[in-house]
C-alpha positions as CSV (number, residue, x, y, z in Angstrom):
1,X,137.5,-54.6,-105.8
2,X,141.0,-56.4,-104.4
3,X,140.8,-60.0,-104.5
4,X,141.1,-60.2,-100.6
5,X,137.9,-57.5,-100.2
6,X,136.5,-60.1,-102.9
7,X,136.9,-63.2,-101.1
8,X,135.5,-61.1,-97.4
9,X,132.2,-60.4,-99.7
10,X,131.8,-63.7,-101.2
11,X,132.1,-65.4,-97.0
12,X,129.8,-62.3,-95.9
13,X,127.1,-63.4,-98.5
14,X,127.2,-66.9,-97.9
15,X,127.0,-66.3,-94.4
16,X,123.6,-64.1,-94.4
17,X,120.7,-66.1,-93.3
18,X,118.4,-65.0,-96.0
19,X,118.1,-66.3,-99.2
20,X,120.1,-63.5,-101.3
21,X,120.0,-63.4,-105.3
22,X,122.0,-61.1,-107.6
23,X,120.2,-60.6,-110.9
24,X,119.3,-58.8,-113.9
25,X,116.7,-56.2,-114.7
26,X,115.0,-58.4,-116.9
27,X,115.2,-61.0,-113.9
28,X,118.2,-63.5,-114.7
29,X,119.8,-64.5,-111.8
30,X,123.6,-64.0,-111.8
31,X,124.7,-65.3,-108.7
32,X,123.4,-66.3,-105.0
33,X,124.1,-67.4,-101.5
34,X,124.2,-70.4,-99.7
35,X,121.0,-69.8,-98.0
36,X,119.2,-69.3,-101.3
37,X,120.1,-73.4,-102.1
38,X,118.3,-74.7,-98.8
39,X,115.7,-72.3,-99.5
40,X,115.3,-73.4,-103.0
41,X,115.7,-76.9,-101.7
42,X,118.7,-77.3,-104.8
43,X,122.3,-78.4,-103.8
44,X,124.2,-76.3,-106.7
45,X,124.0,-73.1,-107.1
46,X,124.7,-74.1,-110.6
47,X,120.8,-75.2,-110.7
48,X,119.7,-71.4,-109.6
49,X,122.0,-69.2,-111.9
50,X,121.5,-68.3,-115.5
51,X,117.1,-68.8,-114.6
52,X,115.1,-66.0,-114.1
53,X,113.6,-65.5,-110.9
54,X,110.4,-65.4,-111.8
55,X,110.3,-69.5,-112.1
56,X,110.9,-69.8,-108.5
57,X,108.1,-67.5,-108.2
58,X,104.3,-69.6,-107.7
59,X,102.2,-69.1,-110.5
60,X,98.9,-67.9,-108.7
61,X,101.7,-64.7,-108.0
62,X,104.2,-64.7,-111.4
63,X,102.1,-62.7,-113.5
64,X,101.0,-59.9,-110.7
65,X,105.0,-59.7,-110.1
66,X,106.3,-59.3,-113.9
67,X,103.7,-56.8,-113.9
68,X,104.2,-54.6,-110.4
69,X,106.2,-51.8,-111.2
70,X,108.5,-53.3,-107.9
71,X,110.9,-54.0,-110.2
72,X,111.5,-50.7,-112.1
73,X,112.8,-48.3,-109.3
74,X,116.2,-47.4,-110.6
75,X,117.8,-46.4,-107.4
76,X,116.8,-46.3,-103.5
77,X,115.6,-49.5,-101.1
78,X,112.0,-50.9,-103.0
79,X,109.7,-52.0,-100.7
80,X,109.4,-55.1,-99.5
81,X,106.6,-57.5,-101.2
82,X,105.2,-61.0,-100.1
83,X,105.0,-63.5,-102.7
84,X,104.6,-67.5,-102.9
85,X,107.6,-68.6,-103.9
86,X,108.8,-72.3,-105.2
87,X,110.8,-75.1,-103.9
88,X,112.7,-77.0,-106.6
89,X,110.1,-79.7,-106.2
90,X,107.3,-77.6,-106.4
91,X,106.4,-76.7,-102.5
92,X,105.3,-73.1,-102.1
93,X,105.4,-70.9,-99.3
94,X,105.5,-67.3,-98.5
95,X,108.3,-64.9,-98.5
96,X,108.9,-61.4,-98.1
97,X,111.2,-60.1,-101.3
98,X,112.8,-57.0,-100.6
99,X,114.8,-55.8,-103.7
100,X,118.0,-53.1,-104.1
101,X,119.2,-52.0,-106.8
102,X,122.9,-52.2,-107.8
103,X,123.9,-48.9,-109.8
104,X,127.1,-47.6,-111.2
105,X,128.9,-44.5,-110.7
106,X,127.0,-42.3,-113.4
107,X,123.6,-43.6,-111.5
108,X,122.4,-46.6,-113.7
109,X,121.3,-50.0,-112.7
110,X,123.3,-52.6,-113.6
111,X,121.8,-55.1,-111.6
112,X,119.6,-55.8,-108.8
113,X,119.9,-57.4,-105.6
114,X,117.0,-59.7,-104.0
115,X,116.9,-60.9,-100.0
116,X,114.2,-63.5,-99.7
117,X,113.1,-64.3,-96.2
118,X,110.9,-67.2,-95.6
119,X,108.3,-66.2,-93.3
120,X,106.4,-69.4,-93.5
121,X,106.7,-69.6,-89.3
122,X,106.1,-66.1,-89.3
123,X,102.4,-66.8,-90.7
124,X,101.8,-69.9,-88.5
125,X,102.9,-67.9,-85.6
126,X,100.1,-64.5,-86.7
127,X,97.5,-67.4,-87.6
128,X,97.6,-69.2,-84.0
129,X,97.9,-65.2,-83.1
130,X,94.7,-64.1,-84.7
131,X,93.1,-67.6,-82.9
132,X,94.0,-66.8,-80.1
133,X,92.1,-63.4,-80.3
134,X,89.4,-65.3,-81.2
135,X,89.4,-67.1,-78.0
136,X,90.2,-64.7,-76.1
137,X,86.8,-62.4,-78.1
138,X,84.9,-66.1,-77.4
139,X,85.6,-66.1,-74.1
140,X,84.4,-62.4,-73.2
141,X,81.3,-62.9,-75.3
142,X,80.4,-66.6,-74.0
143,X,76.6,-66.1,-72.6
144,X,76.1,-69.1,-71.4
145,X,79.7,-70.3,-69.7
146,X,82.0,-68.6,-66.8
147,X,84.8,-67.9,-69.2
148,X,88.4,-67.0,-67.9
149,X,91.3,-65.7,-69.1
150,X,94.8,-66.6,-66.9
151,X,98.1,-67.3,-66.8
152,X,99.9,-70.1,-65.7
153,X,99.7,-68.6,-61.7
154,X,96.2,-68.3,-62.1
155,X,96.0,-64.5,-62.3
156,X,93.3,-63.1,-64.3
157,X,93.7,-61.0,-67.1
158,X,90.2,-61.2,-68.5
159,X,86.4,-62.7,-67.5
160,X,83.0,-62.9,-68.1
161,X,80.5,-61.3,-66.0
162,X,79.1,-65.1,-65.4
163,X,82.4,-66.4,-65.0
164,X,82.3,-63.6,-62.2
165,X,79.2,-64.0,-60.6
166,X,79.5,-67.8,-59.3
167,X,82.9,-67.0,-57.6
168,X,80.4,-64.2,-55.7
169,X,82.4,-61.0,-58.1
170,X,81.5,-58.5,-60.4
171,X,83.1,-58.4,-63.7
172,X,85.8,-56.0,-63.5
173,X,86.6,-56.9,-59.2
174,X,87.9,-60.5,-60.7
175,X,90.9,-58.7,-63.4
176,X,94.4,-58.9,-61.2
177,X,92.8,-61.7,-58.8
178,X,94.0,-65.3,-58.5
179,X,91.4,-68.0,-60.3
180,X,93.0,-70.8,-58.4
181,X,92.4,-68.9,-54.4
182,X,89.0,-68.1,-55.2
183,X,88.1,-71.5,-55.8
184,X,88.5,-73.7,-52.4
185,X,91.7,-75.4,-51.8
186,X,91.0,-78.9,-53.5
187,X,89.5,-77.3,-56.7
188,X,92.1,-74.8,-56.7
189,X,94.8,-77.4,-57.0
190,X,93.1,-79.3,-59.7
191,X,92.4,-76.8,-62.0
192,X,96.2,-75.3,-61.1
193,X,97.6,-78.8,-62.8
194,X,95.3,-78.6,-65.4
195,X,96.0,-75.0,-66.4
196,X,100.2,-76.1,-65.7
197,X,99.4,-79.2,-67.9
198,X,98.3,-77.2,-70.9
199,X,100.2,-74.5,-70.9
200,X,103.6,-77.5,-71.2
201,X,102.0,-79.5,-73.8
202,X,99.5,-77.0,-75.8
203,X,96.6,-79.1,-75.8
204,X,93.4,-78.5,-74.5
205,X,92.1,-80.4,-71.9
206,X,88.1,-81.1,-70.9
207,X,87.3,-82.4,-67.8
208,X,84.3,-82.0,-64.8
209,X,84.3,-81.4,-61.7
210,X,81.9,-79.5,-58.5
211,X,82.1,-76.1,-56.9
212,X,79.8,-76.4,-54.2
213,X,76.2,-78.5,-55.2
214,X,77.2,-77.3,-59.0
215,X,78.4,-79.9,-61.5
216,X,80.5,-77.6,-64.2
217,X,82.5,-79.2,-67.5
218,X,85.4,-77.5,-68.3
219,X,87.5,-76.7,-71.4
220,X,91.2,-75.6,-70.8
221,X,92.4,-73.7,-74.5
222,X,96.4,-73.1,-75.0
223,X,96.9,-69.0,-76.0
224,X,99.6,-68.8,-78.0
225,X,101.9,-65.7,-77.6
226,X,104.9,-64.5,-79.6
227,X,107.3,-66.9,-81.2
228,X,104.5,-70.2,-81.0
229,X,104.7,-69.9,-76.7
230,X,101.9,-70.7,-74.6
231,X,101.6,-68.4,-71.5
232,X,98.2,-67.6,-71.1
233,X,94.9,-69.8,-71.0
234,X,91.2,-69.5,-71.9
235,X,89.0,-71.7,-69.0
236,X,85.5,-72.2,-70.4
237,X,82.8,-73.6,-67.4
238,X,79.7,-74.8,-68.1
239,X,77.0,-75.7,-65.4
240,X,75.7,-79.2,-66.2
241,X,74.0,-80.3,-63.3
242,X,70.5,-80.6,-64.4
243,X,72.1,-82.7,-67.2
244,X,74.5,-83.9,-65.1
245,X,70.9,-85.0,-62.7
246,X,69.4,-86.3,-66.0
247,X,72.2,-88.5,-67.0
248,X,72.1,-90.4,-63.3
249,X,68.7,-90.8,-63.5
250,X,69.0,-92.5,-67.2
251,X,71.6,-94.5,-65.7
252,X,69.4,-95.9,-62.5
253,X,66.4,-96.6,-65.1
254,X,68.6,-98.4,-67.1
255,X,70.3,-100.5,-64.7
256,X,66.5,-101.3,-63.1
257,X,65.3,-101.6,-66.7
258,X,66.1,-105.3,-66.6
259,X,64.0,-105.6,-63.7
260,X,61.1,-103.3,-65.3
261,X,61.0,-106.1,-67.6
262,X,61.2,-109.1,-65.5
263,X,58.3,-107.4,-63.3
264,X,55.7,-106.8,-66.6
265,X,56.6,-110.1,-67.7
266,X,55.7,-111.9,-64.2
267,X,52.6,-109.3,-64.5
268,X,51.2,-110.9,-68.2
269,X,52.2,-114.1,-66.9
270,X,49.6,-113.6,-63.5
271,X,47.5,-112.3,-65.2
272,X,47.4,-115.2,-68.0
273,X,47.1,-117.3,-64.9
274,X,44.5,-115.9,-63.1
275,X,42.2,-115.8,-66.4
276,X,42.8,-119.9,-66.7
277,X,41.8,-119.6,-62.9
278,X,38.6,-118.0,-63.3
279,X,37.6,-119.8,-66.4
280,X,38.9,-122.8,-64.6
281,X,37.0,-121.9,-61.3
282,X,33.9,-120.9,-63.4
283,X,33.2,-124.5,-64.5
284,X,34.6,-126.4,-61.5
285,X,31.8,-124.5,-59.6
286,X,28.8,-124.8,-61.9
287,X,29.7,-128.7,-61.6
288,X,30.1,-129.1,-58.2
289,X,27.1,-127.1,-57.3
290,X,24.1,-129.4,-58.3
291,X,25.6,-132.8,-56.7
292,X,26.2,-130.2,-53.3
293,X,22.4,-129.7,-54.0
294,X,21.7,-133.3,-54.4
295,X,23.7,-134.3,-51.3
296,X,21.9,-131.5,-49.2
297,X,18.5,-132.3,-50.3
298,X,19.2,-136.0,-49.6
299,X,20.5,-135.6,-46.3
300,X,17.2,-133.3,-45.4
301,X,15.1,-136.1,-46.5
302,X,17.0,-138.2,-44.7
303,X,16.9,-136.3,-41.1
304,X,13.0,-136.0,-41.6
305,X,12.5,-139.8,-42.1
306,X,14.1,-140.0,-39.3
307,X,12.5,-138.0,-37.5
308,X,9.2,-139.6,-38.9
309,X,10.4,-143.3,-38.0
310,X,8.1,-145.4,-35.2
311,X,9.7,-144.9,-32.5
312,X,12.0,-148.1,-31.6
313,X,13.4,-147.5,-35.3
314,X,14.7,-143.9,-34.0
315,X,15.7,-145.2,-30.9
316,X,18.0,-147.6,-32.7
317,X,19.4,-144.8,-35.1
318,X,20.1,-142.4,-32.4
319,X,21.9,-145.3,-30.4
320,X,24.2,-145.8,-33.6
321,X,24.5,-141.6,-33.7
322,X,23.3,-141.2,-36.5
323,X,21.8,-137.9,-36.3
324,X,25.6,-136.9,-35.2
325,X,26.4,-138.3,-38.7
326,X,24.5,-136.4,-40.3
327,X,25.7,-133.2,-38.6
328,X,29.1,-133.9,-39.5
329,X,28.3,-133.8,-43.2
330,X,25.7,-130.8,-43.3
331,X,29.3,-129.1,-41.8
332,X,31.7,-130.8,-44.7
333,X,28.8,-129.5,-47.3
334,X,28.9,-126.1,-45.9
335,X,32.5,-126.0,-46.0
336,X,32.4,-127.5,-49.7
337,X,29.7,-125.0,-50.7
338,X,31.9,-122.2,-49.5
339,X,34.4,-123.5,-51.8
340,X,32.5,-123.4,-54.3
341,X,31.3,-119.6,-53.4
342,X,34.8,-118.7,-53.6
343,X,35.0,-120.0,-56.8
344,X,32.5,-118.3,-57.9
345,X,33.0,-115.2,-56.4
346,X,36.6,-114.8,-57.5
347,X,35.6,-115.9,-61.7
348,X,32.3,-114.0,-62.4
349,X,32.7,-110.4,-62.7
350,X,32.0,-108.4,-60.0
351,X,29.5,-105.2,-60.0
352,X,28.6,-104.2,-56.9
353,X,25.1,-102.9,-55.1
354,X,26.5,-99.9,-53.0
355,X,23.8,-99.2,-50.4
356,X,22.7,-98.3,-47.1
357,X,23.0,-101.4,-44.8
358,X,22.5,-102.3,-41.8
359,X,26.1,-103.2,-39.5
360,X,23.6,-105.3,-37.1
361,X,22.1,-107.9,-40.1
362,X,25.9,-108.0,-41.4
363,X,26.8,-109.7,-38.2
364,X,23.7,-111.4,-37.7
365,X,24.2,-112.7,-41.2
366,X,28.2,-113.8,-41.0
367,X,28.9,-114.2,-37.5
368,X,28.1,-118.2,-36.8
369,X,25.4,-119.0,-34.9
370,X,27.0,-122.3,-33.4
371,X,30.9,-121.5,-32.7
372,X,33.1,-124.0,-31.2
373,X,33.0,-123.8,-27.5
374,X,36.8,-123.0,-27.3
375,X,36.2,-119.6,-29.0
376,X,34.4,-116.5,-28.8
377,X,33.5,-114.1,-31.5
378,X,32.7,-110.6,-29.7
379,X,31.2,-107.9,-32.6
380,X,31.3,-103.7,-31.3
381,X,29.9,-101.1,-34.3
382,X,30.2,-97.5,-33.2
383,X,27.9,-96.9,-36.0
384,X,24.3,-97.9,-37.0
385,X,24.9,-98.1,-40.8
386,X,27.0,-98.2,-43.4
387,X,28.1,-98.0,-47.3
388,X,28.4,-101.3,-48.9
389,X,27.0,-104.1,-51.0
390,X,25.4,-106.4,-48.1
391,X,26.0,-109.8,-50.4
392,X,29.7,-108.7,-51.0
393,X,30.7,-107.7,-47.4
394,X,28.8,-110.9,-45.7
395,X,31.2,-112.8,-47.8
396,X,34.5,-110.9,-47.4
397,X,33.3,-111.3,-43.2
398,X,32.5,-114.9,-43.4
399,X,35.6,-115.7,-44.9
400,X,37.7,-113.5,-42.6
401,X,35.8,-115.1,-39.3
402,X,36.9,-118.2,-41.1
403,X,40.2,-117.9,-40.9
404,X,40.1,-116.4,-37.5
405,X,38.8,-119.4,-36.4
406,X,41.4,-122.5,-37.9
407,X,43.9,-119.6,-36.4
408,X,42.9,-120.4,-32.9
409,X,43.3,-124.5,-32.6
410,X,43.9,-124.1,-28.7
411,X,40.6,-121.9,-28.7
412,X,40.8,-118.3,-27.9
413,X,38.6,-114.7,-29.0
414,X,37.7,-113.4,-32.6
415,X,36.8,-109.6,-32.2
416,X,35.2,-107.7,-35.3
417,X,34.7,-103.9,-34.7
418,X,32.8,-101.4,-37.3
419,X,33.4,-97.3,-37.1
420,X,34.2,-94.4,-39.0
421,X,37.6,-92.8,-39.5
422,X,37.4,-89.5,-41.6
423,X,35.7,-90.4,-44.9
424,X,36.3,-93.8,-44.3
425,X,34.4,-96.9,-42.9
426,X,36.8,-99.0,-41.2
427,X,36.4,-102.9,-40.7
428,X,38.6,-104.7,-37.9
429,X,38.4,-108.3,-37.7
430,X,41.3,-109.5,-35.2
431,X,42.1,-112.8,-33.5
432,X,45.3,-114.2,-31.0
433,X,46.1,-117.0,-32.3
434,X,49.0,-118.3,-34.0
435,X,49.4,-115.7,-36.8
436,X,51.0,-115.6,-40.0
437,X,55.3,-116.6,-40.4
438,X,56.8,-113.3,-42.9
439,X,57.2,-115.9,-45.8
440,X,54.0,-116.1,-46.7
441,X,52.6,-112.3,-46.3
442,X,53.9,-111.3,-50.2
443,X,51.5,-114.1,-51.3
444,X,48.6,-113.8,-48.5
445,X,46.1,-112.7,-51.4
446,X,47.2,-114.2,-54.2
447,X,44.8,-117.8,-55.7
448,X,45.7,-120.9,-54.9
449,X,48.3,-120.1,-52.1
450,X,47.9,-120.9,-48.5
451,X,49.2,-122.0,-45.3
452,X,47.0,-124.5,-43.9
453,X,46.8,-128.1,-44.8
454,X,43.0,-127.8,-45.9
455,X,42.1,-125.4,-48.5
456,X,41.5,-123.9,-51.5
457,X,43.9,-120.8,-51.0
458,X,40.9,-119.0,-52.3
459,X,39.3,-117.1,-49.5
460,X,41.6,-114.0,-49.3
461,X,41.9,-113.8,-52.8
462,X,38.1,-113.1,-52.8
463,X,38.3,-111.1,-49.9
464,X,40.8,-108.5,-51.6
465,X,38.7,-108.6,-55.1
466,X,35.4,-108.0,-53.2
467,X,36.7,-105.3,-50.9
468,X,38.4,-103.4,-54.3
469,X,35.2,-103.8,-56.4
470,X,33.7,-101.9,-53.6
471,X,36.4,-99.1,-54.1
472,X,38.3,-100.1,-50.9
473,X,41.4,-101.4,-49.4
474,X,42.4,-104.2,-47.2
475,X,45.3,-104.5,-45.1
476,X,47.0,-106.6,-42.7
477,X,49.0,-107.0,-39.0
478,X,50.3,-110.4,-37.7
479,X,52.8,-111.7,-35.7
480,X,53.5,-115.4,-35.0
481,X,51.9,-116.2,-31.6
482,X,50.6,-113.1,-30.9
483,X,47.7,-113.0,-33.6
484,X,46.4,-111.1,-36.5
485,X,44.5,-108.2,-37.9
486,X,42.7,-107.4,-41.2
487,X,41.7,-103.9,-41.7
488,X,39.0,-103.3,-44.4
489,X,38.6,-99.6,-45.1
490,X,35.8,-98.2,-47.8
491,X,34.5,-95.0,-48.7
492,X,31.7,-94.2,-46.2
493,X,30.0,-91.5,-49.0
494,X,28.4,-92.9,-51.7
495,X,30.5,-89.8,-53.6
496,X,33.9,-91.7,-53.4
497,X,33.0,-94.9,-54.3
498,X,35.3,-96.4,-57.0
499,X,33.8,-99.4,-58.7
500,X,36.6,-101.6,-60.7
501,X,35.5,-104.5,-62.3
502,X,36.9,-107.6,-64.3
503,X,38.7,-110.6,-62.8
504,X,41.8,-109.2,-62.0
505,X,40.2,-106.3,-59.7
């Protein structure tokens, strides 16, 4: 060879791309390019000549390639082999090692020539490859999610027969369509920047969003073709409205879970308080009822020595009134002994004597005899009798004609009407007078609260706990100046009668 053809080989094989390595049969490297240094990761040849090759060969492959017979072919191209080679500082990566032999004229092997090509991005590239068949067999065998398979136009190259079926197709009528006009306009958009967004960066993207009433999460996956580029995507769609449903109505507990609280705590405390009130009323009403006894004995005794006085001694009390006295505190001891009824009647525990009664004696027994002349209590019953416990319901009306009455100051009419309605007895006690301002309706029947300047704030409290113990409700209708109506409604069967008991009933 002339020096000049010499130097044109020696450029030539420095200029290849591939790692290139002239060596011996029994592997000791002779000479190499320039290529073979940055592969090697060396900056003299100097380092790479006079070793044998099978150093820069891993170890997991040394000993399967000093004993392949891929070294022994005397003449003719050898197959290429892939083996791990070696970096100087010990990296490994694969390379494909083709090998041809150098031979002389009579047809002998002198030496042999080696072309190692890294194919380290060659593997990454198949790898994300064989993923993205993965994804792509994922996506066609997804049961449960409207999988899609597009490029970055939308057009579909592959689908689900779910992913089919909520955009109103069959499987194979969606292949060839556009994902992003099937969808309406606004959706179509979105999911055309997300699709555009991953196929420029190569990152999936998950996000949620509504096709019609649906809720769907979605997961955009990058398909990676030839040489590491991303032209196609895999759209995954999951229906999660019924979790989607759940996760509000979590969220609205929780936010009223504070007030959950605040509400059972206000309830303990009630009913902490209305325990101290019965045991409170219990004993306030055992010891106010024998000096009422007293006083109403003693004011009997003294109305019949009056009455027994010679004459000029009654003449002289009835010129100083006293009879009139004595009137006004037979009506401050009634009113005293209701208190103490009410008392009573809200503490002890309540079980009721359901029965047949008579609507006739319930008036007769709690409509007043003497009213005051101002007012007029008219009674109506469309029916004879009636479902109730007679003791319990003469107390609920007494109060409820009670309060009619202090309602009407100025005088005017107290109407109680009695008839049936369905399965239900219904009790209407009504009055015009001044009625009740909204303020005070949450706490109408709740102990110890009232409106008027005289009272217990007792009376309705009963009324309600007498009226549930009999299994019913009781309601009410006012409006300042214009009056107001309690509606008492029990079971008119003996069948439906619910009978609570205990204090807070």
């Amino acid at each position: 060879m002339s020096s000049k053809s010499a130097l044109a080989f020696e450029e030539g094989f420095n200029l290849l791309p591939d790692a290139i390595l002239i060596f011996t049969t029994s592997g000791r490297i002779l000479n190499c390019n320039q290529s073979t240094l940055r592969q090697f990761g060396v900056k003299s040849k100097w380092e790479i000549i006079g070793t044998n090759l099978f150093e820069w060969i891993s170890e997991a492959d040394r000993t399967k390639a000093m004993d392949s017979p891929f070294f022994g072919i005397e003449q003719g191209f050898k197959k290429s082999v892939v083996f791990l080679f070696l970096k100087v500082d010990g990296t490994e990566y694969p390379a494909d090692f083709t090998v041809i032999p150098m031979v002389d004229s009579t047809g002998k092997a002198t030496a042999q020539i080696g072309i190692i090509r890294d194919i380290t991005e060659r593997r990454t590239i198949e790898e994300e490859l064989e993923e993205s068949k993965e994804t792509v067999k994922a996506l066609l065998n997804a049961p449960q999610d409207a999988a899609y398979l597009v490029d970055r136009y939308g057009k579909v190259f592959a689908a689900n027969d779910f992913g089919a079926r909520i955009l109103g197709k069959r499987g194979s009528e969606i292949i060839g369509l556009n994902l992003f006009r099937l969808l309406p306009q606004d959706l179509g958009s979105s999911r055309r920047e997300k699709v555009a967004d991953v196929i420029r960066s190569g990152v999936p993207v998950r996000f949620e969003d509504k096709l019609g009433k649906r809720v769907y999460e979605n997961s955009v996956y990058p398909v990676y073709g030839p040489k590491r580029k991303v032209n196609q995507v895999a759209i995954f769609a999951r229906d999660i409205t019924e979790r989607t449903e759940m996760e509000e109505e979590l969220r609205r507990y929780s936010d009223h879970l504070q007030e959950l609280v605040e509400e059972k705590t206000k309830q303990l405390r009630d009913a902490e308080r209305l325990a101290a009130i019965g045991e409170t009323a219990t004993m306030v009403g055992h010891d106010l009822r024998n000096p009422l006894q007293v006083i109403i004995n003693t004011i009997f005794l003294a109305r019949t020595m009056v009455e027994e006085a010679p004459p000029e001694v009654k003449a002289k009390l009835t010129e100083y009134d006293l009879l009139n006295m004595f009137d006004t505190v037979d009506k401050q001891v009634e009113y005293m002994n209701k208190i103490v009824s009410d008392l009573q009647d809200f503490a002890r525990e309540l079980k009721p004597r359901i029965v047949m009664s008579s609507v006739a004696e319930l008036f007769r027994d709690a409509v007043p005899s003497i009213a005051p002349k101002n007012i007029t209590v008219k009674t109506e019953s469309a029916i004879e009798t009636a479902f109730y416990d007679p003791y319990m319901m003469k107390r609920v009306l007494v109060n409820l004609i009670t309060n009619a009455v202090q309602a009407l100051p100025n005088g005017g009419e107290v109407s109680i009407k009695v008839y049936n309605e369905g399965d239900r007895t219904v009790f209407k006690v009504r009055d015009n007078g001044v009625g009740i301002p909204d303020e005070f309706k949450p706490k109408l029947f709740m102990p110890l609260s009232t409106t008027k300047s005289m009272g217990t704030g007792m009376g309705l409290a009963v009324v309600k706990r007498l009226v549930n113990a009999q299994g019913g409700t009781i309601s009410v209708d006012s409006d300042v100046g214009r009056g107001t109506i309690f509606v008492i409604s029990l079971p008119s069967t003996p069948s439906v009668i619910h009978v609570p008991t205990g204090l807070n009933s």
